[in-house]
C-alpha positions as CSV (number, residue, x, y, z in Angstrom):
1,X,-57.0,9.2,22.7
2,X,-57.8,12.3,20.8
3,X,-54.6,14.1,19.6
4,X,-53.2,16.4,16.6
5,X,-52.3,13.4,14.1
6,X,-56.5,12.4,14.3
7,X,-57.7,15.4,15.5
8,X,-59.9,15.7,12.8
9,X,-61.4,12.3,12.6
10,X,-62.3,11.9,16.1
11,X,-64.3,15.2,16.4
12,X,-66.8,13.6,14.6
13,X,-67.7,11.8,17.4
14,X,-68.3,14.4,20.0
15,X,-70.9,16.7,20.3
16,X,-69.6,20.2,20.6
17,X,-72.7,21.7,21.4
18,X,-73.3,19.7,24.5
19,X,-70.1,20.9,25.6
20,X,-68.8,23.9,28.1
21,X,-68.3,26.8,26.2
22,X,-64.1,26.5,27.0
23,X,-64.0,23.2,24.8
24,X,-66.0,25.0,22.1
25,X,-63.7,28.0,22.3
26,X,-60.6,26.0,22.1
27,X,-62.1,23.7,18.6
28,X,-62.5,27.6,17.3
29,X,-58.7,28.2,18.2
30,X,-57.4,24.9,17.0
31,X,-59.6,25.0,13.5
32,X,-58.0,28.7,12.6
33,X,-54.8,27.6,13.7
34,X,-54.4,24.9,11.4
35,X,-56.3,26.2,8.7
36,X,-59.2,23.6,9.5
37,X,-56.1,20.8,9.8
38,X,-54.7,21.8,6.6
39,X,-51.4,23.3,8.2
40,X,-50.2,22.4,11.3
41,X,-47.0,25.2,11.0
42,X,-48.0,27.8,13.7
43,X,-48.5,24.8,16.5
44,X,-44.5,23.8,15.3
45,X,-43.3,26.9,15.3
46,X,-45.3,28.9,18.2
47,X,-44.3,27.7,21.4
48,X,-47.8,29.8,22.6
49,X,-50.1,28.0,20.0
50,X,-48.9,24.8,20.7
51,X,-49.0,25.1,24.7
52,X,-52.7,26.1,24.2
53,X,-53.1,23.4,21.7
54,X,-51.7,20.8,23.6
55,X,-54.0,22.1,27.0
56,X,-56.9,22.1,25.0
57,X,-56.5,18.7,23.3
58,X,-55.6,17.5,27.2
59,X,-58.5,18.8,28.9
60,X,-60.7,17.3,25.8
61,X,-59.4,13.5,26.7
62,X,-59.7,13.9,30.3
63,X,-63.5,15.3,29.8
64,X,-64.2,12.5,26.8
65,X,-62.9,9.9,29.0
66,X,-64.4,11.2,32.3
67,X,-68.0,11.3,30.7
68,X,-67.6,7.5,28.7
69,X,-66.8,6.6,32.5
70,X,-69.9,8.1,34.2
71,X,-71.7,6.6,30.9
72,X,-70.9,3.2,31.7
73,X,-71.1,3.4,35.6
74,X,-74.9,4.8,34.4
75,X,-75.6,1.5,32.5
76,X,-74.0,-0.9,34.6
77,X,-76.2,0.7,38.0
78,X,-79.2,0.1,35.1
79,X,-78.5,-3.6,34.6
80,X,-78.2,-3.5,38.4
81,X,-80.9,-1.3,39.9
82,X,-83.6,-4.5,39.9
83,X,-80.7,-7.0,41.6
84,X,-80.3,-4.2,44.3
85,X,-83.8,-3.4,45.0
86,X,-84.4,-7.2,45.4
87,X,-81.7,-8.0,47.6
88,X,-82.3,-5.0,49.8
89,X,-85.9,-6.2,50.2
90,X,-84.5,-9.7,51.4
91,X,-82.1,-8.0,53.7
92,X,-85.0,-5.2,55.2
93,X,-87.5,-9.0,55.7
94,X,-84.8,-10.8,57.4
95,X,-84.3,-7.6,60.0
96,X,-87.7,-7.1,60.2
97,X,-88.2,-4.1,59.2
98,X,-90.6,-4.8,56.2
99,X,-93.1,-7.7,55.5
100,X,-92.5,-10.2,52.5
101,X,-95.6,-8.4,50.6
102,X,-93.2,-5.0,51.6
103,X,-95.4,-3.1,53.9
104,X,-93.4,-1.6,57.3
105,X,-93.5,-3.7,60.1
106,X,-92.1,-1.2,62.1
107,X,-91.2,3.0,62.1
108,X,-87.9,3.0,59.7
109,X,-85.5,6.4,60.9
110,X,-84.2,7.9,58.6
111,X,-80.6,7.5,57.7
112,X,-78.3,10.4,56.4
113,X,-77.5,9.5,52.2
114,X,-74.5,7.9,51.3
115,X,-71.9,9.8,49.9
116,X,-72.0,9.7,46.1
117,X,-69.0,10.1,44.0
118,X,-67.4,13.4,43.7
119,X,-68.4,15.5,40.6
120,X,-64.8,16.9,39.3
121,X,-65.6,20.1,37.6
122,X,-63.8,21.4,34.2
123,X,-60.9,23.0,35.1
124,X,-60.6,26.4,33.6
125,X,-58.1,29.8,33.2
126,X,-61.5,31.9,33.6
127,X,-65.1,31.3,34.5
128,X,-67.5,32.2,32.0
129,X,-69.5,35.7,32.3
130,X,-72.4,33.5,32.0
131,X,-71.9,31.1,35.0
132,X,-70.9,34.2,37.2
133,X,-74.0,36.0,37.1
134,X,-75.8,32.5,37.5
135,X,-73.8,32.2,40.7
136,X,-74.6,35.7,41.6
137,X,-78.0,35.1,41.4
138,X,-78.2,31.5,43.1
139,X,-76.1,33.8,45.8
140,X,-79.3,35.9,46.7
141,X,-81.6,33.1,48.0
142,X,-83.0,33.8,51.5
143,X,-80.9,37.3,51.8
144,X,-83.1,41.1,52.1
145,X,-82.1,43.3,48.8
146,X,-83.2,47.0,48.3
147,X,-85.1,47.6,44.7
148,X,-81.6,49.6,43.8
149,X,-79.3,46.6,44.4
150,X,-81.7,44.6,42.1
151,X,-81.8,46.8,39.5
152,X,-78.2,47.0,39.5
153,X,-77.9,43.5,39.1
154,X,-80.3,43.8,36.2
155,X,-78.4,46.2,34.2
156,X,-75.1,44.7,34.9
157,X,-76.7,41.7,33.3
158,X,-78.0,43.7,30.5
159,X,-74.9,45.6,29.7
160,X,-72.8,41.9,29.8
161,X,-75.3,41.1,26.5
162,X,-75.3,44.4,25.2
163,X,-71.5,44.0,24.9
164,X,-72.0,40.5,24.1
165,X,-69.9,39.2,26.9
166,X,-72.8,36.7,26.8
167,X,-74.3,35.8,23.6
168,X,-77.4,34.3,22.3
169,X,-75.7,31.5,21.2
170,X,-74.3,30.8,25.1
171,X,-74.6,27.1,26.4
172,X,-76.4,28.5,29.3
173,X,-78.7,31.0,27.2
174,X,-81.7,29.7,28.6
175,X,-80.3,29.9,32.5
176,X,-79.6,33.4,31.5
177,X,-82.8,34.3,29.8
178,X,-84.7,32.8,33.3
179,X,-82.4,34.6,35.4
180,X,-82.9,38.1,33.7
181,X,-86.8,37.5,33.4
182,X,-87.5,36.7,37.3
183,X,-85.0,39.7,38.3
184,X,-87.4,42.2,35.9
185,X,-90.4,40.4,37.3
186,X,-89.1,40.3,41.4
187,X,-88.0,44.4,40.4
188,X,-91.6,45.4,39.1
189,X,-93.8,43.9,42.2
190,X,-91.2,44.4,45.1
191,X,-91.2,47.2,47.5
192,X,-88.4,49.1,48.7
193,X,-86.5,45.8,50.1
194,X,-87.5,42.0,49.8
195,X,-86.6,38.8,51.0
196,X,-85.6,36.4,48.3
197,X,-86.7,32.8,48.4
198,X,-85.7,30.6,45.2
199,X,-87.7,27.3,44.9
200,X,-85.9,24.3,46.6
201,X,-85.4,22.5,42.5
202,X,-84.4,25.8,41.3
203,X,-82.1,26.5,43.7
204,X,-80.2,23.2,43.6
205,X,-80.6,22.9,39.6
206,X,-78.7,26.4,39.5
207,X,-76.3,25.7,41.7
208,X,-75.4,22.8,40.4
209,X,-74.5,24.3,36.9
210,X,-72.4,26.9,39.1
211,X,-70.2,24.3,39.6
212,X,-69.5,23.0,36.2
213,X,-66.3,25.1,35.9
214,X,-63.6,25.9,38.5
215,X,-60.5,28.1,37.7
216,X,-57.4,26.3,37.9
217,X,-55.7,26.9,41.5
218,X,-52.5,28.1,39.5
219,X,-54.2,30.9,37.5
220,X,-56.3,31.9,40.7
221,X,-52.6,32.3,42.3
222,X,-51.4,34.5,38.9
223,X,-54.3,36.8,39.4
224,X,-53.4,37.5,43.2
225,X,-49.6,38.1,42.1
226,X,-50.7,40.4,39.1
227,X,-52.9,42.8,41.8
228,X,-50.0,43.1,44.1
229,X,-48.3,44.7,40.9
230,X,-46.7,48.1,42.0
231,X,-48.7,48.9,45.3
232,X,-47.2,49.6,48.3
233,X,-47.9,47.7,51.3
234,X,-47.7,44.3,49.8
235,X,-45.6,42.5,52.0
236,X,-48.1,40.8,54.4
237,X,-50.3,39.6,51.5
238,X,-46.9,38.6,49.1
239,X,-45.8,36.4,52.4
240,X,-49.3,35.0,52.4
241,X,-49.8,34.2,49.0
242,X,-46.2,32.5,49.1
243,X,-47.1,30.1,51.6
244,X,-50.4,29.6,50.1
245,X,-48.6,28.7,46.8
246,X,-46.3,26.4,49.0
247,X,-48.9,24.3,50.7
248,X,-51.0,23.9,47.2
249,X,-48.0,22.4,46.2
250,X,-47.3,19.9,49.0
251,X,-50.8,18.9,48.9
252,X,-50.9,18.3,45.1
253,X,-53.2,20.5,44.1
254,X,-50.3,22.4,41.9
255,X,-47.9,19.8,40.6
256,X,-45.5,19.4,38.0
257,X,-47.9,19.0,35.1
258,X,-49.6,22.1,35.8
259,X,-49.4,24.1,32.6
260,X,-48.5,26.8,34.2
261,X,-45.9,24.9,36.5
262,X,-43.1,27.1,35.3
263,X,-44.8,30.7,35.7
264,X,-45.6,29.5,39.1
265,X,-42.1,28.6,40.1
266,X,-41.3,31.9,38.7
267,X,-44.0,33.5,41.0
268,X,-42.4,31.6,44.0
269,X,-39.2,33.2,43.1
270,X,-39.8,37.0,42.9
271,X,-42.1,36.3,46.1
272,X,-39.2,35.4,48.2
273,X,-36.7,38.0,46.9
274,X,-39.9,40.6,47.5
275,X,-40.9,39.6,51.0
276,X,-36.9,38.6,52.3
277,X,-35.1,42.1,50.8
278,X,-36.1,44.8,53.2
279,X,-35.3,47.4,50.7
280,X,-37.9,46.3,48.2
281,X,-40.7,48.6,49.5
282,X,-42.7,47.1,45.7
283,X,-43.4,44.4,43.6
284,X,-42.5,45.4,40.3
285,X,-43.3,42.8,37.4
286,X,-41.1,43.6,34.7
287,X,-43.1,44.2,31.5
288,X,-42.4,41.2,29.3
289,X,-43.5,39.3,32.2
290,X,-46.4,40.7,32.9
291,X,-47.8,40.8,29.5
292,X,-47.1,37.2,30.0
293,X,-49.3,36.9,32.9
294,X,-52.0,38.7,31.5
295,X,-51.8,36.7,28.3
296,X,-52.7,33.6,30.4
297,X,-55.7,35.5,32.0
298,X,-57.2,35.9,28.9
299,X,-56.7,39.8,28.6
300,X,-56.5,39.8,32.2
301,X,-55.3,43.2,31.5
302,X,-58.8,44.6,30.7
303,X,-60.3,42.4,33.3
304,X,-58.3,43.2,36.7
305,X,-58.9,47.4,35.5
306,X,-62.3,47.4,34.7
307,X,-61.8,47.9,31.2
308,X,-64.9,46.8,29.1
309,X,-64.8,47.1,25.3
310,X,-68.2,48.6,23.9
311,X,-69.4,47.6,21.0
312,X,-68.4,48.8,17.3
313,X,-72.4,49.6,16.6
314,X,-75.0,50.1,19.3
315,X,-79.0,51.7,19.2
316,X,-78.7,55.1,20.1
317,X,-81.0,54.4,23.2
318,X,-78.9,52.2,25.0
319,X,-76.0,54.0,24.2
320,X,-77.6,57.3,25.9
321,X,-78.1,54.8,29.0
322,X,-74.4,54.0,29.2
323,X,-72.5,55.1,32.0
324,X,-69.2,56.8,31.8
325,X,-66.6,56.5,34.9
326,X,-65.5,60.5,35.2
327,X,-62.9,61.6,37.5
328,X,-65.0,63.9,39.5
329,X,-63.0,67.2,39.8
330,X,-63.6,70.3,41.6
331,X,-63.2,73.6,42.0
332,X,-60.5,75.8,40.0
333,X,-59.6,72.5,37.9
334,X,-63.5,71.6,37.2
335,X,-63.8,75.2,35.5
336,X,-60.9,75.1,33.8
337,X,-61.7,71.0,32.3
338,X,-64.9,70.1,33.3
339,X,-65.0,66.5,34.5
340,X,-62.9,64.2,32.2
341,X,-63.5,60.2,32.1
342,X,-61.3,58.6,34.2
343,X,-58.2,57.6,31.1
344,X,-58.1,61.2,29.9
345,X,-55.6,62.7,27.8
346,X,-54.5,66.4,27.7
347,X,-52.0,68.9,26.2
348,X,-51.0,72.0,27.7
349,X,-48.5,74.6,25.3
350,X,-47.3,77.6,25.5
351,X,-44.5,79.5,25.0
352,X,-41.3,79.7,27.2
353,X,-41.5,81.3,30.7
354,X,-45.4,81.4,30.5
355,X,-46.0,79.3,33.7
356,X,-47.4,75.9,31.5
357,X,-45.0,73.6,34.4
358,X,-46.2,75.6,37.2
359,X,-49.7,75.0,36.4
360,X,-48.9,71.1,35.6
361,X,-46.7,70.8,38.8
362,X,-49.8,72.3,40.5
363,X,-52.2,69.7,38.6
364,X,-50.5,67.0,39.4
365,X,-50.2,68.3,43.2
366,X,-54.2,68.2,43.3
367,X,-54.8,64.8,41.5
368,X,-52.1,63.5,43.6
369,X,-54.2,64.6,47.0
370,X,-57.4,63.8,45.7
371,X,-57.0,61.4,42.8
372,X,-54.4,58.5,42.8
373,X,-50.9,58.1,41.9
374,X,-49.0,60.4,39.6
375,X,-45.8,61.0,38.0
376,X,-44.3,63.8,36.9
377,X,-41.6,63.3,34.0
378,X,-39.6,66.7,34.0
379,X,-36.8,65.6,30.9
380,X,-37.1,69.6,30.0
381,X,-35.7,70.6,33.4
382,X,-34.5,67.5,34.8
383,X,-34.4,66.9,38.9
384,X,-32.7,70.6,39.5
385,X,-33.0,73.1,41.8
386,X,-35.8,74.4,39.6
387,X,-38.4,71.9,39.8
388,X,-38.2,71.7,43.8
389,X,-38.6,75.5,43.8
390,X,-41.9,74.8,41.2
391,X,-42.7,72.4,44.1
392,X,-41.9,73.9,47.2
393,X,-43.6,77.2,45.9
394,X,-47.3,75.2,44.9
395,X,-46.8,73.5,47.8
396,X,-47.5,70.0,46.2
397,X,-45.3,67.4,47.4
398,X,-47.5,64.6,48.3
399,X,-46.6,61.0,49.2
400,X,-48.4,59.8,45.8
401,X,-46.6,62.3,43.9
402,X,-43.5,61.3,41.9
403,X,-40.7,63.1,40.0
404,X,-38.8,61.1,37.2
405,X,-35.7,62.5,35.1
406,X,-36.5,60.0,32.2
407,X,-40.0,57.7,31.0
408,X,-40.1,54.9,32.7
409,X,-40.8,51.3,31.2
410,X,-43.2,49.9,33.7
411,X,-45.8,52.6,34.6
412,X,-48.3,50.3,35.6
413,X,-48.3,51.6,39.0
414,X,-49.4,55.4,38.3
415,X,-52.7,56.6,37.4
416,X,-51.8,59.8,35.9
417,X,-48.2,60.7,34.2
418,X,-47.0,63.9,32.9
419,X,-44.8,64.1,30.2
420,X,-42.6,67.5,30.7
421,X,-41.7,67.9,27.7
422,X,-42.9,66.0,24.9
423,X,-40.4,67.9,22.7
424,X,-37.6,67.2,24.8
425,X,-38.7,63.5,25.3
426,X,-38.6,63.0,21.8
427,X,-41.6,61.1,20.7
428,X,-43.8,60.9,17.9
429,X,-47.4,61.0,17.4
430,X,-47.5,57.3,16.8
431,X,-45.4,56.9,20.3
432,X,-48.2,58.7,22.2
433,X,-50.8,56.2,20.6
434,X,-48.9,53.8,21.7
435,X,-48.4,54.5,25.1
436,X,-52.1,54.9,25.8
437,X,-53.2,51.7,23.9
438,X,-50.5,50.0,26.1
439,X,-51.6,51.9,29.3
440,X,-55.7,52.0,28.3
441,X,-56.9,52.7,31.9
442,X,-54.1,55.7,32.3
443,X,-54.3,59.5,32.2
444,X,-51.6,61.3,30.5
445,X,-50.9,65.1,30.3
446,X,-48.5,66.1,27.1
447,X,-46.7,69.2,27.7
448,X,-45.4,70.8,24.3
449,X,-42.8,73.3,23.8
450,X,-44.3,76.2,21.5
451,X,-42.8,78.3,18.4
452,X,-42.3,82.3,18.7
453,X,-46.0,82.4,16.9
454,X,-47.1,80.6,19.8
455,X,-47.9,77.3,18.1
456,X,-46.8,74.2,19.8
457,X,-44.2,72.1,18.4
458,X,-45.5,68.8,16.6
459,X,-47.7,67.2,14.2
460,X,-51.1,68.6,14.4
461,X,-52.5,65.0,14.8
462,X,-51.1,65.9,18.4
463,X,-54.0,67.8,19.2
464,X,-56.4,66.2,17.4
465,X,-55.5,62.7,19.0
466,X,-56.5,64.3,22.8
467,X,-60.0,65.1,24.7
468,X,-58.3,68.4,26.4
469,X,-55.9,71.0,25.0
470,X,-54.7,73.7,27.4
471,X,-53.0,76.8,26.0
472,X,-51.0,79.4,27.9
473,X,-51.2,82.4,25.6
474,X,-49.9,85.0,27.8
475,X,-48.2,85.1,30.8
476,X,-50.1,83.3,33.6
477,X,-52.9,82.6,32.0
478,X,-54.8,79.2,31.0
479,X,-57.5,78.6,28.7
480,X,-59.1,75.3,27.8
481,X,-59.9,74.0,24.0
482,X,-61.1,70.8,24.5
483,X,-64.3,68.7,24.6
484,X,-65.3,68.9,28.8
485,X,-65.4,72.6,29.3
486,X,-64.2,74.5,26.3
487,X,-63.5,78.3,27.2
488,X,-62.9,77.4,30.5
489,X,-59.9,80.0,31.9
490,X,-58.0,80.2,35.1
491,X,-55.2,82.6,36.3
492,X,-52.2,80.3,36.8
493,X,-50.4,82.3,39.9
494,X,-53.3,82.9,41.5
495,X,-53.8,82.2,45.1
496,X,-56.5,79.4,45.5
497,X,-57.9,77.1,48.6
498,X,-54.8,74.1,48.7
499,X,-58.0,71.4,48.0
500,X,-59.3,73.2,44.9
C-alpha cells in the first residue's frame, strides 16, 4: 500500500515512464508539493492539495495492484498453458474430433471466443489531447472524407504540438508521430474525397490504446451542468441530466467514495430547485461555485470556450499561419472598427451631450441582433425614462439585449457588456484587467466620461490597455483610434439600414 508516510520509498519500485501520462502528472504535483517529501505542510493545511493528493495516491494503488494481478494471472496461465493444451487434446480424441497423432478426424465449426476478462480502463477528470486525436483518427476507418476535412484534421493536430498540448515527451509520441505522418501521406495522393481503410492490426492496436483512459462518470456529469450555465431553454436537458445523475447512482457507477461525491449531491440539488421552480427561467452557478467546478475540469474554463493559450515564443512562419476567430461585422460598424477578434475591448469618450450612449445603445442593438448576448450597464443614467427613450428611438430592444442599473457578479452568460460609465462605476485600471482576465472569452466596451478639454477621465493606461478607442469630438460624430480600422468615422444620428 503506497501512501504519504512511504511515498518516497515505494516509488522506487514503479516505473513512471511505463505509466499513463495522469499518474506521471500527479508524481509532478505531489514532488512540488512536498518539496520532493521534505514538507508535507500544504497537503495538512490545503484541503485542495490534499484531496488531489489523496486521489492520486488512490488511483496509483488501485493501478499498482490491478497490474501485479494481471502479472500473476499471466504467469500462472504460463505454468498452465502446456497442462491445457494437453488435456484439451485428450478431451477433442475422446469426442472424436482429432486423432491421437492430432490430425482432424472430422470438419471442426467454429465456435464464437470465450469472453475474456474485462479490461478496466484508468479512470480520469480529462482524457489526454493525445488519446483524442488517436480516437479521432481510429474514428475514420471505412468512412468517405473530402481533402479539406483531412487537412483540417492535420492542422488541428499540428496546432495541438505547436501549442504543446502534446509534447515530444508524450507516452503516446510515437502513435502520434504515425498518425500525423499517414494523414500527410493519405492528404498528398488523395483526390478530392477518399474512402479510408485502416489495416485490420492497426486498427485494433489503436483502438485499443483509445481505451486506456475513461473520464470519470461524475466529471462527465460536471461538464454537462457547467454548459447549461446561464442559457435559456435548459429545462428539458437539466430534467434529463437529473435523472441521468439519479440512475448512475442507483446502479453504482457514482457512489459514496466518488471524489467528487459531494459536488455531485450539490449538482442534484440546484437541478431540482432549477427544473421544479417555474420562475427560474436559468441556471445561474454562483461564482465561487463555479470556479470550483471548473477547478476540477482542469481549467475547464478555457476548455468548454475554446480558449487555447499560444505560446510565449513561436517561428514567425507558423505564427503568420495562425488563425484568429473575428467577429465578422458589417456595414456602418465594419467601417467604423474593422473586424475585431471575437474578446475585443473598446472605449468610447467624449464629452457630455455628444451622443457617445446613443451610439453604444445602437452598438449594442446590432451585436445583440446579429452577435450574441449583451448587457448594457447604464450606472450614469440608471433605468430612467432616458435610456428607454435612447432605446425606443434606435429601435434596439432585442430579446438578447439586457439593461442593468449596477455590474453584475456573474456575467458568464453575456458575450458582450457595456460599461456606461466607467467613471460613474468607479473602477480602476487594474479592475478592468481584472474583469477581462476573469471573463477571457468576453467583449467589453468602456464608456468614459471626458474633461472640458475633451480628454476622457482616467489613467492613460485606460487606453493603452484596449484594441479600439472611439472618440466623439463633436456633436454626433464618431471616429475610431484603434488597431482594426484606425480613421474609420461614422455620423452617429444618421439614418442607417436597421441590419447594418
Amino acid at each position: 500500500m503506497i501512501a504519504t508516510n512511504n511515498y518516497f520509498n515505494q516509488i522506487d519500485r514503479i516505473d513512471f515512464s511505463a505509466l499513463p501520462d495522469a499518474f506521471k502528472k500527479g508524481h509532478e504535483f505531489l514532488v512540488k508539493a512536498t518539496n520532493n517529501g521534505e514538507s508535507w505542510t500544504s497537503y495538512q493545511s490545503s484541503d485542495t492539495v490534499k484531496k488531489t493528493i489523496d486521489i492520486y495516491l488512490a488511483k496509483l494503488n488501485e493501478f499498482v495492484n490491478n497490474s501485479k494481478q494481471a502479472e500473476r494471472k499471466q504467469q500462472k496461465k504460463g505454468r498452465q498453458q502446456q497442462t491445457d493444451k494437453e488435456i484439451m487434446q485428450e478431451a477433442m480424441i475422446k469426442q472424436g474430433i482429432v486423432n491421437p497423432d492430432g490430425s482432424p478426424k472430422k470438419k471442426i465449426k467454429k465456435t464464437a471466443k470465450l469472453k475474456t476478462e474485462e479490461f478496466q480502463p484508468v479512470m480520469v477528470e480529462r482524457i489526454p489531447e493525445e488519446l483524442r486525436y488517436i480516437k479521432r483518427f481510429v474514428n475514420l476507418n471505412r468512412k468517405t472524407k473530402t481533402k479539406d476535412e483531412i487537412l483540417r484534421f492535420i492542422n488541428s493536430l499540428q496546432k495541438a504540438i505547436l501549442e504543446k498540448r502534446i509534447r515530444k515527451t508524450s507516452h503516446y509520441a510515437e502513435q502520434i508521430t504515425f498518425v500525423q505522418e499517414k494523414l500527410i501521406g493519405l492528404y498528398n495522393d488523395m483526390k478530392a474525397k477518399i474512402k479510408i481503410e485502416l489495416k485490420p492490426e492497426t486498427f485494433d492496436a489503436l483502438k485499443k490504446i483509445t481505451g486506456d483512459e475513461k473520464v470519470m462518470p461524475s466529471v462527465n456529469f460536471i461538464k454537462r451542468y457547467i454548459s447549461m450555465n446561464g442559457k435559456p431553454g435548459m429545462k428539458e436537458k437539466a430534467k434529463q441530466l437529473l435523472q441521468q445523475i439519479n440512475r448512475a447512482m442507483d446502479k453504482s457507477k457514482v457512489t459514496d467514495n466518488d471524489p467528487y461525491i459531494t459536488e455531485i449531491h450539490e449538482l442534484k440539488k440546484n437541478l431540482k430547485s432549477f427544473t421544479t421552480d417555474k420562475l427560474q427561467k436559468v441556471l445561474e452557478i454562483e461564482k465561487a461555485t463555479l470556479n470550483g467546478l471548473e477547478g476540477i475540469l482542469g481549467c475547464a474554463c478555457q476548455q468548454l470556450n475554446g480558449a487555447n493559450e499560444i505560446p510565449a515564443v513561436m517561428n514567425s512562419m507558423d505564427f503568420a499561419n495562425l488563425e484568429f476567430d473575428t467577429i465578422g461585422l458589417k456595414g456602418k460598424w465594419f467601417d467604423l472598427i474593422g473586424d475585431p477578434s471575437s474578446n475585443f475591448t473598446a472605449m468610447v469618450f467624449g464629452k457630455p451631450k455628444m451622443g457617445k450612449s446613443y451610439l453604444c445603445i445602437d452598438f449594442a442593438g446590432y451585436l445583440a441582433r446579429h452577435q450574441g448576448r449583451v448587457l448594457y450597464v447604464a450606472k450614469e443614467e440608471g433605468l430612467d425614462y432616458t435610456l428607454q427613450q435612447k432605446l425606443n428611438d434606435k429601435d434596439v430592444a432585442h430579446p438578447n439585449l439586457f439593461v442593468a442599473s449596477v455590474l453584475p457578479d456573474n456575467l458568464s452568460q453575456y458575450d458582450f457588456i457595456f460599461l456606461d460609465s466607467v467613471t460613474k462605476l468607479g473602477l480602476t485600471p487594474d479592475d478592468l484587467t481584472r474583469l477581462r482576465r476573469l471573463n477571457p472569452t468576453k467583449s467589453f466596451i468602456f464608456i468614459f466620461q471626458s474633461t472640458k478639454d475633451g480628454k476622457f477621465r482616467g489613467a492613460n493606461s485606460f487606453q493603452h490597455d484596449v484594441d479600439v478607442v472611439i472618440e466623439v469630438p463633436e456633436k454626433g460624430r464618431a471616429v475610431q483610434m484603434g488597431r482594426f480600422n484606425q480613421g474609420g468615422e461614422i455620423e452617429i444620428f444618421d439614418s442607417y439600414p436597421r441590419a447594418a
